[in-house]
C-alpha positions as CSV (number, residue, x, y, z in Angstrom):
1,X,86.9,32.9,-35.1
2,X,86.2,35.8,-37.0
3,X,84.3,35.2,-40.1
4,X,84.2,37.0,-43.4
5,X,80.8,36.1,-44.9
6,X,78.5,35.8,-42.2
7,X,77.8,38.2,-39.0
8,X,77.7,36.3,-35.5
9,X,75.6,38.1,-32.7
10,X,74.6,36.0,-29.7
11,X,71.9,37.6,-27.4
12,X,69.4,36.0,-24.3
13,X,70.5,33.2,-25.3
14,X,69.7,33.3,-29.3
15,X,72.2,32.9,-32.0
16,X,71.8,35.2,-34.7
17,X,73.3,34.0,-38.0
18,X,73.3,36.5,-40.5
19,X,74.5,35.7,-44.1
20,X,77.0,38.7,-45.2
21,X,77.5,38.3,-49.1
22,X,75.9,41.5,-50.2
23,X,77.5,41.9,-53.5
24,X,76.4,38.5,-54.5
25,X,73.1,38.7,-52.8
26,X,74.1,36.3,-50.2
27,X,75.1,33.4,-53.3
28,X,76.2,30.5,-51.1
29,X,79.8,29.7,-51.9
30,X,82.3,27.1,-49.9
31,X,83.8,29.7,-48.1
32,X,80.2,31.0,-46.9
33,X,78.8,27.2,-46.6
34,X,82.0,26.4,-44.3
35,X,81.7,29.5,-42.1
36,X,78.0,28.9,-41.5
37,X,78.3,25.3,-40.9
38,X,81.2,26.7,-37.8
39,X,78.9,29.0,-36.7
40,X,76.0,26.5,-36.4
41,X,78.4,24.4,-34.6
42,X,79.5,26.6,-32.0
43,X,76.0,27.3,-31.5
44,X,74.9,23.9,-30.6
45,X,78.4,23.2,-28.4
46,X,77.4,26.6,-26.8
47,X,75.1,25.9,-23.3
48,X,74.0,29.5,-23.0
49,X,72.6,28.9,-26.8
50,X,68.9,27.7,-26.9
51,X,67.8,28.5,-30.3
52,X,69.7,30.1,-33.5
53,X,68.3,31.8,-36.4
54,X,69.6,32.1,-39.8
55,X,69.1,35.1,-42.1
56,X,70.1,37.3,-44.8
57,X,69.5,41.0,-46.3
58,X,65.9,43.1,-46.7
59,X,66.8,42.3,-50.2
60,X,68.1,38.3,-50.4
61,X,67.9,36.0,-48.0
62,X,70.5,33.7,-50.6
63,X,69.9,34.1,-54.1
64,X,71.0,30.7,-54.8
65,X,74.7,29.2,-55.2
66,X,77.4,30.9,-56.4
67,X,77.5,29.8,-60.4
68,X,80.9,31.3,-60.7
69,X,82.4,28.8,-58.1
70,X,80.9,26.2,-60.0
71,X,81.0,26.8,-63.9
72,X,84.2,25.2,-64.2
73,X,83.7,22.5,-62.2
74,X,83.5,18.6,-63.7
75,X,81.3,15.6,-62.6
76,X,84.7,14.0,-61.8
77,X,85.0,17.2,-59.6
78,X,81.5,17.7,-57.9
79,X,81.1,14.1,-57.2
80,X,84.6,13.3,-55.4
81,X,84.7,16.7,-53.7
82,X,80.8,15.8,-52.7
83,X,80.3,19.1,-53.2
84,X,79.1,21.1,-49.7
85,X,77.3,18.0,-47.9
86,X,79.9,18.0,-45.4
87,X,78.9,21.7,-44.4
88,X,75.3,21.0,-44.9
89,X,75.2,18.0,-42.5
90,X,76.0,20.0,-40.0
91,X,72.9,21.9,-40.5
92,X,71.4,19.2,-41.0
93,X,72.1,17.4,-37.6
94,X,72.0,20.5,-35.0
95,X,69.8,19.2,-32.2
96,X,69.3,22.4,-31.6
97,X,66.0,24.6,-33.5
98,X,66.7,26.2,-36.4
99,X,64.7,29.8,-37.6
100,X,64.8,30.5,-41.0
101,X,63.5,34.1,-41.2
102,X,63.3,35.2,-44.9
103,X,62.9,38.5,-47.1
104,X,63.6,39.1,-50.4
105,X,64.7,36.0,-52.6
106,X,65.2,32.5,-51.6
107,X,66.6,31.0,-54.3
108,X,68.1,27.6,-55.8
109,X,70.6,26.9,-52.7
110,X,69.1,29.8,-51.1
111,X,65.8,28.0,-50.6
112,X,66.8,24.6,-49.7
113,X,68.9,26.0,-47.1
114,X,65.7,27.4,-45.8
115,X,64.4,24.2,-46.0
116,X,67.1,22.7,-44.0
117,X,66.0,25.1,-41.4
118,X,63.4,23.8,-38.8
119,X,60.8,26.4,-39.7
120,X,60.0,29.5,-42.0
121,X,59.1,33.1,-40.9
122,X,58.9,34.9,-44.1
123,X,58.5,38.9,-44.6
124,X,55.9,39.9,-47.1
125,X,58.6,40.8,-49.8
126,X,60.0,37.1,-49.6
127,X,59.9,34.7,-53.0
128,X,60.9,31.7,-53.1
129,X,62.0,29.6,-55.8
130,X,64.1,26.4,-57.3
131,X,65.4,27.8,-60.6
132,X,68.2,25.4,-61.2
133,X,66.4,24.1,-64.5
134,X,67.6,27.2,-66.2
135,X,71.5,26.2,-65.1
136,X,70.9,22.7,-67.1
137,X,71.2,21.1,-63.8
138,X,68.7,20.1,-60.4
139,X,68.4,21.2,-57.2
140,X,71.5,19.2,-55.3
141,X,71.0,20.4,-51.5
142,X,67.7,18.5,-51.2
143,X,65.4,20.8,-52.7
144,X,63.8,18.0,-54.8
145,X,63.3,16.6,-51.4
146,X,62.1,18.8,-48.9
147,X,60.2,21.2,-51.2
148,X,57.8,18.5,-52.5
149,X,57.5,16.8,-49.2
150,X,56.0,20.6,-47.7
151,X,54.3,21.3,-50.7
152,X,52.8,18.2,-52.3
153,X,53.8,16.7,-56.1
154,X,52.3,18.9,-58.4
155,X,53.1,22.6,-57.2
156,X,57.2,21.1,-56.6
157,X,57.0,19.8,-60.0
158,X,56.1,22.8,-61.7
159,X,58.6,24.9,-59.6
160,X,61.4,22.4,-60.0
161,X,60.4,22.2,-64.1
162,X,59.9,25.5,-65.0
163,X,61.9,27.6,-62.4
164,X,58.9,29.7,-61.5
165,X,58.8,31.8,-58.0
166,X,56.6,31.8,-55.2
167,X,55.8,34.7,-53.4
168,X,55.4,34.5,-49.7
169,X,51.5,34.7,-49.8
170,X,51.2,31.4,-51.5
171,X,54.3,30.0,-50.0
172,X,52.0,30.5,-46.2
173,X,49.2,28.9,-48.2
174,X,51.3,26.2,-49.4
175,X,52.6,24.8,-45.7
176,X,55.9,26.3,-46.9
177,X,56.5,28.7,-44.0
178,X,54.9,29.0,-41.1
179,X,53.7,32.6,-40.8
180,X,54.3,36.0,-43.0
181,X,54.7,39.2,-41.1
182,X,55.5,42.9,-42.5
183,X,59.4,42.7,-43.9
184,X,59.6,45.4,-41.0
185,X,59.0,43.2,-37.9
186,X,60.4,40.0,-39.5
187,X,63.6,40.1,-37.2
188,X,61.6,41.2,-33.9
189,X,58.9,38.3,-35.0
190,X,61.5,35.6,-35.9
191,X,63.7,36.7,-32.2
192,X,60.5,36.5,-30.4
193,X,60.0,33.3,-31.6
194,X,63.2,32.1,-30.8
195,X,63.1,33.5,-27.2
196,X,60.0,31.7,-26.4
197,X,61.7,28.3,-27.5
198,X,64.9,29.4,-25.2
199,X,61.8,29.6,-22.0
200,X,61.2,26.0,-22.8
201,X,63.0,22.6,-21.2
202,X,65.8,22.5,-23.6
203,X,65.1,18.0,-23.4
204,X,61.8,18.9,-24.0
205,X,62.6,20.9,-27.1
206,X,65.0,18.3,-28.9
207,X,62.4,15.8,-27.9
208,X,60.1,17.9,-29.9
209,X,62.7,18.5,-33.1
210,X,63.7,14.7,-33.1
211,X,59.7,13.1,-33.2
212,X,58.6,15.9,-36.0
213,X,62.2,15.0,-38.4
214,X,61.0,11.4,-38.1
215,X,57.8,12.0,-39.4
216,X,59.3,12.9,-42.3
217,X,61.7,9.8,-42.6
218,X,59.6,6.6,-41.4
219,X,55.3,5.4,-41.5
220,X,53.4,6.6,-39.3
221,X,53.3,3.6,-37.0
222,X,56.7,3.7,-36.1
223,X,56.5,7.4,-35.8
224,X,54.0,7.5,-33.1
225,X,56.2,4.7,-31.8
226,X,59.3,6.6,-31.3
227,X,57.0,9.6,-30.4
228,X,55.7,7.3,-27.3
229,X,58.8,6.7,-26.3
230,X,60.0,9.6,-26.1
231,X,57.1,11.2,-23.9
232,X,57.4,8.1,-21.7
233,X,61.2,9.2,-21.8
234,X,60.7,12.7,-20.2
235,X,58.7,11.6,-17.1
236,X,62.7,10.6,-16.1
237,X,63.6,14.5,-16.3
238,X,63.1,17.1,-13.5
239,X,61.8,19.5,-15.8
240,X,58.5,17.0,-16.5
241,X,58.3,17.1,-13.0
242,X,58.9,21.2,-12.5
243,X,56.6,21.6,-15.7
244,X,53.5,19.7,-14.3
245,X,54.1,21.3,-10.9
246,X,54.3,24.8,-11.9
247,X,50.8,24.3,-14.3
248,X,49.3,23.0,-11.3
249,X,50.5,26.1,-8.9
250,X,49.7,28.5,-11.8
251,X,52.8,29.6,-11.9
252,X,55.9,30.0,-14.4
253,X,58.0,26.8,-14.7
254,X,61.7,27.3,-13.9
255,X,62.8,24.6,-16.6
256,X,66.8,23.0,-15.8
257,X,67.6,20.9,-18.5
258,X,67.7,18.0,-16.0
């Protein structure tokens, strides 16, 4: 389908979402939610599609949500509608991995969708921030969440209470991102990341995604539980079998998804 507020490129197999508001600095809207939840879709549903990044301008990455879009708006409204979780579920529940690579702000809506994603490459220009304090309202795509379980109590609270920013040299400090590279390699970095997942048995890789998402939603018992099973789980797959093989013969493994 051909969207309006995001660019689609697909290439060895990596989808490259790019977020295409740039009069509103990339201010998530429904139209812009609902394209981007399609896109992410089709991405997953797409076999030749290993990995998909997410991404905006130099200058925004989001700058939040749009406000105008929701000014008007009641609680009656908001809560019926349940305003954007639909979209953001999909994100949400992609099996496949998620790149968030991020310069300029991260704002509000901006940085939770971040969050959503599976990891952070940030350029060196890159602040993040939940300002929604200054709206009268909180964070309502999980930033509450997410952002204090990555950065601990105290340094959410303060963000979330007085809407200050974090630049991206603290953010890496923080365990908010994973790495911060010069806002001129930030696309090359975050694509050679993602190209290095696409080498890998894709089993293998939703294996991985599935056991680190739970350690966020169970104790650590059951964690390493499910974690178990799952490695006693892949000994059933060819590629466990190609993988060990190919260490063995020191050569590259030719992974199948089987």
């Amino acid at each position: 389908m051909a969207f309006k507020t995001i660019v689609v490129e697909t290439e060895d197999h990596v989808a490259l979402i790019r977020l295409n508001r740039p009069d509103a600095m990339n201010a998530l809207n429904a139209q812009l939610l609902g394209e981007l939840a399609q896109a992410v879709s089709e991405a997953e549903a797409n076999e030749k599609v290993r990995a998909i990044i997410v991404t905006g301008s130099e200058k925004a990455f989001a700058a939040g949500v749009d406000i105008k879009e929701m000014a008007e708006r009641s609680f009656v409204d908001v809560f019926m509608g349940d305003m954007f979780v639909r979209d953001v579920g999909v994100i949400e529940r992609c099996r496949k991995p998620i790149i968030a690579a991020v310069s300029g702000y991260a704002l509000g809506g901006g940085c939770e969708l971040a969050l959503m994603c599976d990891f952070i490459i940030a350029s060196d220009s890159a602040k993040f921030g939940q300002p929604e304090i200054n709206l009268g309202i909180v964070a309502g795509l999980g930033g509450t969440q997410r952002l204090t379980r990555l950065v601990g109590k105290s340094k959410a609270m303060e963000m979330h209470l007085t809407g200050r920013f974090m630049d991206a040299e603290e953010a890496e400090r923080s365990g908010l991102v994973s790495r911060v590279v010069p806002a001129k390699k930030l696309m090359d970095e975050a694509m050679s990341a993602a190209q290095k997942i696409s080498e890998k048995s894709q089993i293998a890789v939703m294996a991985v995604k599935e056991a680190v998402n739970r350690s966020y939603e169970t104790t650590l018992a059951e964690g390493v539980l499910h974690e178990r099973r799952l490695f006693q789980a892949l000994f059933a797959t060819e590629d466990q079998t190609e993988g060990m093989a190919a260490f063995l013969e020191k050569r590259e493994a030719q992974f199948r998804d089987r």
